[in-house]
N, C-alpha and C positions, 0 to 999 in steps of 0.2 A: 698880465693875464696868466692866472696860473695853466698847469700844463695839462691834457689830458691823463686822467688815471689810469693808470694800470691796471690786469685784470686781479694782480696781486692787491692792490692797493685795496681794489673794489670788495675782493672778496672777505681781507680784514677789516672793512669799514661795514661790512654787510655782518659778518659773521658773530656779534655780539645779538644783533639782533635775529636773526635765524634760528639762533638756540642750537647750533649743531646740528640739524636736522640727519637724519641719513646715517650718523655717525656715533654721537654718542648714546643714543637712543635706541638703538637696531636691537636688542636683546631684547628692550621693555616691546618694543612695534612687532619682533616675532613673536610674541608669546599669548599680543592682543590678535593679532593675525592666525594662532594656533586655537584661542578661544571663540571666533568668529566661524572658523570652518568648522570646529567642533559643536559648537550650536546650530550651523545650518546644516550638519549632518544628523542633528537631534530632530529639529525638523520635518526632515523627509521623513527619518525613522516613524515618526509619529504616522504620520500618511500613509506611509508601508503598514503600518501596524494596525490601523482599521482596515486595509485590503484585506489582509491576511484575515483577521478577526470576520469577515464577511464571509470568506472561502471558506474558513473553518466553520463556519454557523449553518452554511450552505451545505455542506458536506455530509456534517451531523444530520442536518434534519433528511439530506436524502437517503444516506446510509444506514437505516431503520436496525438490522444487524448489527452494528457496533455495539461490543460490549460497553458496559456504564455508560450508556448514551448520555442520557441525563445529568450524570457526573461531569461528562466532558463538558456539556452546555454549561453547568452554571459555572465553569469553571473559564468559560470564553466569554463568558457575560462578565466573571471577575477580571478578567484579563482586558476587557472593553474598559469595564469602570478603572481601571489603573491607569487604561493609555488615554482616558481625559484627565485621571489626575495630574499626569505628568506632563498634559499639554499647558497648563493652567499654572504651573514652577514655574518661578523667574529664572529660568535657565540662563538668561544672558550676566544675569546680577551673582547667581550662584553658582555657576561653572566652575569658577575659579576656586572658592572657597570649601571647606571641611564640610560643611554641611552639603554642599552640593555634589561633592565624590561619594558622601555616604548614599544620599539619593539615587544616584547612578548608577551604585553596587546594586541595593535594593532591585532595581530596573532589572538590571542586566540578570541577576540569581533571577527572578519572577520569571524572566524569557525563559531562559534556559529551560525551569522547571518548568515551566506549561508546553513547550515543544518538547519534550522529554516525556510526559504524560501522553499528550495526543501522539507520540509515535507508539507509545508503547502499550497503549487501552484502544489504539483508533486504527492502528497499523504505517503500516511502509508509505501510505502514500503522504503522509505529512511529513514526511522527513528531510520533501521539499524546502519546509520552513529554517529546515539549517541551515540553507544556503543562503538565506537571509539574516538570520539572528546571526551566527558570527562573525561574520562579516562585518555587520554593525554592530557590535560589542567592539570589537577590533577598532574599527575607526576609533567611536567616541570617548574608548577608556585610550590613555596615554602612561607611558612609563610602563612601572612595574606592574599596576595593576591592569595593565594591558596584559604585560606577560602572564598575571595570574589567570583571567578570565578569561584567557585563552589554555590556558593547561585546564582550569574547571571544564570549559567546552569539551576540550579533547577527550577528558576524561568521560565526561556525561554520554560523549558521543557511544563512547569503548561501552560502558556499562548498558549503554540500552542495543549497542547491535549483540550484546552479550545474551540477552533477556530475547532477546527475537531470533528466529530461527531462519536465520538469512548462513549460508554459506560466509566460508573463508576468504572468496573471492571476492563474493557480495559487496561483503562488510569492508573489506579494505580499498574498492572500490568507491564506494560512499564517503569513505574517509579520504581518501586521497583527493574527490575531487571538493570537499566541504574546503580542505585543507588548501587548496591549490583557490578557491575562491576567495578567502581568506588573504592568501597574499598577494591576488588582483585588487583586492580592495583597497589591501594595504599601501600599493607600489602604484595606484591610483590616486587613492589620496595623498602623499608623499608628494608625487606631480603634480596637484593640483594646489598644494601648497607653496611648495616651490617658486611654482608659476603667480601665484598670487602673490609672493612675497617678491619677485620681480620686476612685475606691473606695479607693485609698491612702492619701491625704490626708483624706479625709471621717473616715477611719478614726481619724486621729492628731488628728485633727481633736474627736471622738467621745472618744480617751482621754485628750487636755488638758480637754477637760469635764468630764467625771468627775471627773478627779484634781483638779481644784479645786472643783469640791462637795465631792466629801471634806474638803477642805483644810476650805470653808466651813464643812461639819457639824460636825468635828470642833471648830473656835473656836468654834463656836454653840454647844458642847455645854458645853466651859468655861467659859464667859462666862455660861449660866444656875447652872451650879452655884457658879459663885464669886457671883454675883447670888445663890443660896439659902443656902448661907455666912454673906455677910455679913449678910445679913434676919437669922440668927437668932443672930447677934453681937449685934443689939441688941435681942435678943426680949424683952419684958419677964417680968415675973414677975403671976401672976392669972388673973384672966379673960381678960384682953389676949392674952395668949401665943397662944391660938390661932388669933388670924388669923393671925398671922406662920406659927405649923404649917403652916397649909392654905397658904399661898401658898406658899412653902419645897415644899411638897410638889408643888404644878403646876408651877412653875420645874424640878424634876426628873423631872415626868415628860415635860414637853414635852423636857428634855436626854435623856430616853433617848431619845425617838423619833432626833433629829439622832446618837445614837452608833451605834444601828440602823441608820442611814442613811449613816453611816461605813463598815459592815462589809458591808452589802448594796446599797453606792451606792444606787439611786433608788426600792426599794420593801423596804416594813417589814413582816417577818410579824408578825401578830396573836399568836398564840401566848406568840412572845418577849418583845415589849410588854407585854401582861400579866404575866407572869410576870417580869420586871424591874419593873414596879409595885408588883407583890404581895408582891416578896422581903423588903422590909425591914419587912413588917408585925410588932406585937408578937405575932398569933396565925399560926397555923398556918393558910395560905388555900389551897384545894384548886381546881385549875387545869384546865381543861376544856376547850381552844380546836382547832378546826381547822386545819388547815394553809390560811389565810388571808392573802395580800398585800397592801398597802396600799400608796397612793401619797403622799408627805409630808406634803400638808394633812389629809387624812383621817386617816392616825395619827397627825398631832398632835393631833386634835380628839378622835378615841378613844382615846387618850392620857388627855386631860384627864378627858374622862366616866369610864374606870375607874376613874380615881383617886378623883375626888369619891364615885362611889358605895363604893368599898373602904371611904374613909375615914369615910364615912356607914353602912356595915354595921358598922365597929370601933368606930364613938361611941355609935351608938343601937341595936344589937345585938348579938349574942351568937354564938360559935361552934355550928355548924360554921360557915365562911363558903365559899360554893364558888361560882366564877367563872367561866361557860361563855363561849364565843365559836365559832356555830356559821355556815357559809357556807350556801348554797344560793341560790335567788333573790334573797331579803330576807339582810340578814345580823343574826344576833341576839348581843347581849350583855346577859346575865343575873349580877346578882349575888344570891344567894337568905344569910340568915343565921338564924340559928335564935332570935333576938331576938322580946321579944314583939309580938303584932301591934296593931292600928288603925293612928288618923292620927299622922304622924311630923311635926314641925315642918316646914316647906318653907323651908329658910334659903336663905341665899347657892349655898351647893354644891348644892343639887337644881333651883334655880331656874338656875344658870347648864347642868346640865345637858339641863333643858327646853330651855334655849334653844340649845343648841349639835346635840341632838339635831334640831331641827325646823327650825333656819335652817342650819346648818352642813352636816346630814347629807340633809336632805330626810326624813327619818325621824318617829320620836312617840315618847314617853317612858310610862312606867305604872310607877306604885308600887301594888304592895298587898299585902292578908296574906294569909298562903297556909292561914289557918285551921287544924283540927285543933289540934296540937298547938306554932300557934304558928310564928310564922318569918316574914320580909317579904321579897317579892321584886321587885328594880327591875329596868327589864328594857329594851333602847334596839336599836329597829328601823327599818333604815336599810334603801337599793337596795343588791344588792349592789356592790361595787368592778368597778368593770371589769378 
């Protein structure tokens, strides 16, 4: 029987297939992660910008006074019809590429200049709009052209509180806090990047674990049934024989729990356990269980207890044989057989099931006969599984 693997072992016999996950890849998965938040920051933008476009159109029409009223209008109707053209780019396709930074500039100058208009033909009260537009220029340009379209900003800002007759205080007020929004946005989104680049990794992180349990259950699984295999390559002939049985028989059922554990990673329903127990019985075993999960220690250990008692209902009893496995508070496993009743010897297999019941499970054990017409029922009650 070869030996159990290693987590070394595991992780070079995993690790062609894996692809490096997590490691060689981290530059290419920030940069798809950098173009994700920059698109779901285009997004919102979009949304923000028919708000805006509404307040602005509201504004206009109640502020009858405004000079080049009309000007302004068709000039927010222009600015409508851009922010559907820009909803309608394949931003997610173009982000990344030349043609979609060109697009981006275009956007971002177009903002600028129409908040820069409506401050300067509409008045002070739009200038609200700043604390929007740079903020979002900021987010969705990256690199250099962040730095530039923040110096354009800066600048546009400087030349229109120049043109408007706002005080020195005013003005550098406005500025400071356009400015100071600007680097909540920024030191906002930075964390929020971060943080999603974390839950990313935690992530991959999360299915190289996995994938190497699997790996491990699955050579766990081989490794006991070639271990049950060979036991009964040398099984003898007699009485003897049936120790080699019974151990043959816990070697495989401790391997189903690990092939369970294969197909369901880290928790084993009850149900199927049994019922992979109970398959290869010579009688006909009638199957009863809850939809019940179990965490690997625990189905290995009721694992083992079904089997000893199956194999204890098929030695010193009689059909019917029927196998409950019911959840609630307590969780119960009954095996009831139609065999006659009193005391039953208390070999190997019921004494190891005491003891795996009451040390293993926290639970108690009970054998007895269930009278009338005959039959004996074992019966192993444990807390339920969390």
């Amino acid at each position: 029987m070869s030996s159990v693997p290693s987590i070394e072992n595991l992780t070079a016999a995993a690790w062609p297939r894996l692809g490096a996950v997590g490691y060689e890849r981290v530059e290419g998965e920030d940069a798809s992660l950098e173009l994700r938040f920059r698109f779901a920051a285009l997004q919102v933008g979009f949304w923000l910008g028919w708000a805006s476009i509404v307040v602005v159109l509201v504004g206009l029409v109640v502020d009858v006074s405004a000079q080049h009223r009309w000007l302004l209008i068709v000039a927010t109707l222009a600015a409508a019809a851009g922010n559907t053209v820009a909803m309608v780019i394949p931003w997610r396709e173009w982000l990344a590429t030349r043609r979609g930074s060109i697009l981006l500039d275009l956007w971002c100058g177009g903002l600028i200049a129409f908040v820069a208009l409506l401050v300067v033909e509409a008045g002070s009260n739009f200038a609200l709009l700043l604390f929007l537009a740079v903020p979002f220029i900021a987010v969705v340009q990256i690199g250099r052209r962040r730095g530039l379209w923040l110096v354009v900003s800066g600048a546009t800002c400087a030349v229109v509180a120049a043109l408007l007759p706002f005080s020195a205080g005013a003005t550098a007020m406005r500025l400071s806090l356009v400015a100071a929004a600007v680097i909540v946005a920024l030191v906002l989104s930075r964390t929020i990047r971060r943080e999603a680049a974390a839950h990313k990794r935690a992530a991959e992180r999360a299915d190289l674990e996995r994938t190497l349990s699997r790996e491990a259950n699955h050579r766990i699984k081989n490794d006991l049934q070639a271990a049950a295999d060979l036991l009964l390559l040398g099984r003898p002939d007699g009485s003897d024989a049936a120790a080699f049985d019974d151990t043959a028989a816990r070697l495989r059922s401790i391997a189903t729990v690990h092939r369970l554990l294969t197909e369901a990673e880290d928790r084993v329903d009850g149900g199927s356990l049994i019922r992979s127990i109970t398959a290869t019985a010579p009688v006909p075993v009638v199957v009863d269980a809850d939809e019940i999960n179990f965490d690997a220690a625990t189905a290995q250990k009721l694992g083992i207890i079904a089997n000893e008692l199956v194999t204890n209902a098929l030695r010193h009893g009689a059909a019917p044989i029927v196998v409950q496995l019911h959840g609630g508070e307590q969780t119960r496993l009954r095996v009831e057989d139609g065999g006659a009743g009193g005391e039953r010897t208390a070999g190997f297999g019921l004494a190891l099931v005491e003891r795996m019941a009451e040390h293993g499970l926290g639970g108690r054990f009970e054998l007895r006969s269930l009278g009338g017409d005959g039959g004996m029922r074992a019966e192993v009650v444990f807390p339920a599984a969390p």
